[in-house]
ROGU-546422 format. One record per residue (C-alpha): residue in three letters; z, y, x. Coordinates in steps of 0.5 Angstrom, whole numbers, plus 500, padded with zeros to 3 digits. Example, Ala and Ser with C-alpha at 12.3 -4.5 7.8 and 13.67 -1.06 7.14 Angstrom:
<nodes>
(node "ala",(516,491,525))
(node "ser",(514,498,527))
</nodes>
This chain:
<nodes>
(node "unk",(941,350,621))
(node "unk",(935,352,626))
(node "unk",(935,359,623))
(node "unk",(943,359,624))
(node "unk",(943,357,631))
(node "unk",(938,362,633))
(node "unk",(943,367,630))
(node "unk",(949,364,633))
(node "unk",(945,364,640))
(node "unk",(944,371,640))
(node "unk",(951,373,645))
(node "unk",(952,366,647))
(node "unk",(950,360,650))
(node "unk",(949,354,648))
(node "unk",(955,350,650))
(node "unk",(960,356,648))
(node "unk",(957,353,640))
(node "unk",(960,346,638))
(node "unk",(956,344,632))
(node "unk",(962,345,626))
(node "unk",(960,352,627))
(node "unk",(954,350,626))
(node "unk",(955,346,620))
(node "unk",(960,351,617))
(node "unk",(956,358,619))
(node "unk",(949,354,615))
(node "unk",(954,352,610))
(node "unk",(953,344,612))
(node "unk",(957,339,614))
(node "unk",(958,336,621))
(node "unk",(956,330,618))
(node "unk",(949,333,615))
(node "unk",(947,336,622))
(node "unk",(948,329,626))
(node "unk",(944,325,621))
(node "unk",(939,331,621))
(node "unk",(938,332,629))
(node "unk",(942,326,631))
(node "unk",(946,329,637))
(node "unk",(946,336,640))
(node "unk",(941,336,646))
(node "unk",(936,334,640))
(node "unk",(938,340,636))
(node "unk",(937,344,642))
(node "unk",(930,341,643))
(node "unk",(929,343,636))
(node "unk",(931,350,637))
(node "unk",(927,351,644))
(node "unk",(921,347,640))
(node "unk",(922,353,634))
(node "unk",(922,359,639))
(node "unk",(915,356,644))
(node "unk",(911,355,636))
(node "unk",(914,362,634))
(node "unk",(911,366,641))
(node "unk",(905,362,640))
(node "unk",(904,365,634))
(node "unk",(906,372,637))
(node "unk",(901,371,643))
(node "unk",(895,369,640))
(node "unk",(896,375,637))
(node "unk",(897,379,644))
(node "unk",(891,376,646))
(node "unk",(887,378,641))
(node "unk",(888,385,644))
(node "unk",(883,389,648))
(node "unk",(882,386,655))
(node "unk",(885,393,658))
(node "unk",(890,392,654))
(node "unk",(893,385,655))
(node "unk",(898,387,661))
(node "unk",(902,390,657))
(node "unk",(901,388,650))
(node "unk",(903,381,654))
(node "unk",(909,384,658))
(node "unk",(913,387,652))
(node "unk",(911,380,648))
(node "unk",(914,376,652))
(node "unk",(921,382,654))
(node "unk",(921,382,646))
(node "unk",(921,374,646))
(node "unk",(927,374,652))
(node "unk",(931,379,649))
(node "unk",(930,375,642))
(node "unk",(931,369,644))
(node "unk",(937,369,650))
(node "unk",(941,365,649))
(node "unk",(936,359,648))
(node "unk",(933,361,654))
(node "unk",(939,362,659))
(node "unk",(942,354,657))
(node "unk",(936,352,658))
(node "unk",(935,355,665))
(node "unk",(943,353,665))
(node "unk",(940,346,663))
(node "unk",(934,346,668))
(node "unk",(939,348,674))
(node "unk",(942,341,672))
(node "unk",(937,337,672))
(node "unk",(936,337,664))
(node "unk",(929,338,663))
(node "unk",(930,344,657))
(node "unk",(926,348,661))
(node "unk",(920,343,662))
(node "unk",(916,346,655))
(node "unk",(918,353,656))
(node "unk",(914,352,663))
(node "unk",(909,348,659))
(node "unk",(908,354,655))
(node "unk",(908,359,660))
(node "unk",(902,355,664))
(node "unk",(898,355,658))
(node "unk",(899,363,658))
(node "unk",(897,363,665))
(node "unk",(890,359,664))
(node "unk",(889,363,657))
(node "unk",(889,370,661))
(node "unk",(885,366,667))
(node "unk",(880,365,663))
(node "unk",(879,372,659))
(node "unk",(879,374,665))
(node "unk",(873,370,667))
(node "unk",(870,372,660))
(node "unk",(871,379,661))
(node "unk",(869,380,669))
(node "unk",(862,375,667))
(node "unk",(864,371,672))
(node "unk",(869,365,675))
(node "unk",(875,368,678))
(node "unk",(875,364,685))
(node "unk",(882,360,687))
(node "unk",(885,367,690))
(node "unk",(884,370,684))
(node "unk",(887,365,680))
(node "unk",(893,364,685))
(node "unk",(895,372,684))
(node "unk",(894,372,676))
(node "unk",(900,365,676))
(node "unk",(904,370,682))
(node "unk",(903,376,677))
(node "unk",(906,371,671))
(node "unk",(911,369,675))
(node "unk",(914,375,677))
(node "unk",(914,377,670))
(node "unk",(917,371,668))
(node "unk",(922,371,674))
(node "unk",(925,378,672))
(node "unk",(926,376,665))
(node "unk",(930,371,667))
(node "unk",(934,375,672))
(node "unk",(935,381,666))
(node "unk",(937,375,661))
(node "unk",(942,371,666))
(node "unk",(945,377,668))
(node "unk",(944,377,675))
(node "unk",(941,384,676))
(node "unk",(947,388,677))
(node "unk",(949,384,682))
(node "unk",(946,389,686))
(node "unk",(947,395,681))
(node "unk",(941,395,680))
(node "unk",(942,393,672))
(node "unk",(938,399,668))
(node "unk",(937,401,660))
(node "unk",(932,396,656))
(node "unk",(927,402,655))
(node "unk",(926,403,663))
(node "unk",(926,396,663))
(node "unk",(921,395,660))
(node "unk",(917,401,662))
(node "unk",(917,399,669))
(node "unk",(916,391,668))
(node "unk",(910,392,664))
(node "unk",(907,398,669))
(node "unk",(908,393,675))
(node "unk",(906,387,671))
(node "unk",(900,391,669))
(node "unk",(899,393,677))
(node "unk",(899,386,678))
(node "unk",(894,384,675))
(node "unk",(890,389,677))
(node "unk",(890,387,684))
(node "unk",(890,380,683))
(node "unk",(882,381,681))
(node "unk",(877,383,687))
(node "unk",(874,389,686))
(node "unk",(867,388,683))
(node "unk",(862,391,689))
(node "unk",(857,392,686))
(node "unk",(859,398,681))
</nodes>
């Protein structure tokens, strides 16, 4: 049903889905669904907890690259995650704007990228990261994160400024990656 769910989600937001649709599209029963989630917001939970495991096992993998190639292997990880994964991620963002804590172990997950990349950085630099360089690695993360959730809600044509998928991508890793960059202090001793 999960695997329905995600499917279902593709175009649409979660509320826009009623679970006999779930049930009928994973040739269940609604009876089959409550007494396998109990209720829809535990579904819900369930699709989120599906989606957080599977980027995990996707960024493991990014953060197997090559330092110098971490920025970018990272942005396109998590563009590819958003535009998988929209309407999770947009009835979540829905959901956290009411109050309901759906975003809570997206946050937590995004965090735990943040220290990874920090700690790399000290790994690769051969040497602490100081709290200034810290704070402007969350900032880049931030930012990142910021303009996906615009792209996925849809907001950035408010402005005219909605642009193709490719382009997207270009700019959001070249601005992700000069970010970074900036966020650590030149090494005065090279």
């Amino acid at each position: 049903m999960l695997r329905v769910g995600r499917d279902l989600l593709e175009d649409r937001d979660f509320d826009q889905v009623s679970v006999k649709e779930i049930a009928d599209a994973s040739s269940s029963s609604v009876g089959s669904f409550y007494n396998s989630f109990g209720d829809k917001d535990k579904y819900f939970s369930c699709l989120i907890e599906e989606m957080i495991k599977r980027r995990k096992a996707a960024a493991q993998n990014n953060f197997a690259q090559p330092f110098e190639r971490l920025p970018e292997v990272l942005a396109l990880g998590a563009i590819e995650n958003f535009n998988k994964h929209q309407g999770i991620i947009r009835s979540a963002l829905r959901k956290h704007l009411l109050g309901i804590p759906a975003w809570a172990p997206i946050a937590k997950m995004s965090g735990e990228f943040i220290d990874q990349y920090r700690a790399l950085c000290g790994a690769h630099l051969g040497r602490s990261i100081n709290a200034s360089e810290s704070r402007r690695i969350a900032f880049a993360f931030s930012w990142l994160y910021g303009m996906l959730m615009q792209r996925v809600m849809q907001i950035n044509d408010i402005h005219q400024s909605d642009i193709d998928q490719e382009h997207f991508a270009r700019y959001t890793v070249r601005n992700f990656k000069r970010l970074l960059d900036d966020a650590l202090e030149p090494d005065e001793s090279r």
